[in-house]
N, C-alpha and C positions, 0 to 999 in steps of 0.2 A: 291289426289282426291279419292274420296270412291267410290266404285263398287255399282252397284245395291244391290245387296244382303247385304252390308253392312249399306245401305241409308231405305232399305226397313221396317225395325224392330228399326232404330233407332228413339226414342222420341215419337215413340206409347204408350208404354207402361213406361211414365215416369209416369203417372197420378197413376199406380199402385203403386209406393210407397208410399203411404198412408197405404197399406196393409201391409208394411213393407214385400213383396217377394222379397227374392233375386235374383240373375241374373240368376241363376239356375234355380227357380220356373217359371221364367219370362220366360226364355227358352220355357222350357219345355210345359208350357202353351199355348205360341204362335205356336208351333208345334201339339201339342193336337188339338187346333184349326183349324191347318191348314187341319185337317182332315174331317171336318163337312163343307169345302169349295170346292168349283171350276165343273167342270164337270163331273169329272169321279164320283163325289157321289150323283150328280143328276140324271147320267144316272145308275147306280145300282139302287137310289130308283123307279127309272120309269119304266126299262129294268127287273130287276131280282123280287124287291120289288113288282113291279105293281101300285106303288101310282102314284097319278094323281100331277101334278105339286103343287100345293096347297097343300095336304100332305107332299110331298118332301120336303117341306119350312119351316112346320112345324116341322117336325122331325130333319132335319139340325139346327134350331131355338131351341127347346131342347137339344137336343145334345151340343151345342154352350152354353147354360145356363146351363146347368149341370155340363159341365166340369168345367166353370169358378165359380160356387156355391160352387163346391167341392176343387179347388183348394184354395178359400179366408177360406172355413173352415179347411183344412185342415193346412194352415197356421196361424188361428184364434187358433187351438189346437195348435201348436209348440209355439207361444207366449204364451200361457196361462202357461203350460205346462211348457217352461224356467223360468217364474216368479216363480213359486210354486217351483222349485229348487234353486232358491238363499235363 
């Protein structure tokens, strides 16, 4: 039987292979993410930041689309990128 931790990331991120990221990227990605979530960066944005909950939402909300923009481009280049070498 599989542990939390192993249940919790699996089959999220199946629909990403269309983007052709590997397990790596996928990784990595899901962690990137996991940084634009949960309390402690709600309370920075409110505590240290001074944004008002609505802001926080927003910024977490770019932050969360940025990385994942950056991450399909960035693998949008290493495809392109491997064809133009064969």
């Amino acid at each position: 039987m599989l542990g939390h931790r192993e249940r919790a990331g699996s089959g999220r991120f199946d629909r990403w292979s269309e983007y052709r990221l590997d397990q790596a990227d996928l990784e990595r990605l899901r962690y990137a993410l996991a940084l634009t979530m949960g309390s402690q960066v709600v309370s920075a944005l409110l505590d240290t930041c001074g944004l008002d909950i609505d802001q926080a939402r927003d910024v977490t909300r770019f932050a969360a689309q940025t990385i994942v923009a950056d991450t399909l481009r960035s693998a949008s280049l290493l495809r392109t990128s491997s064809r133009s070498d064969t």
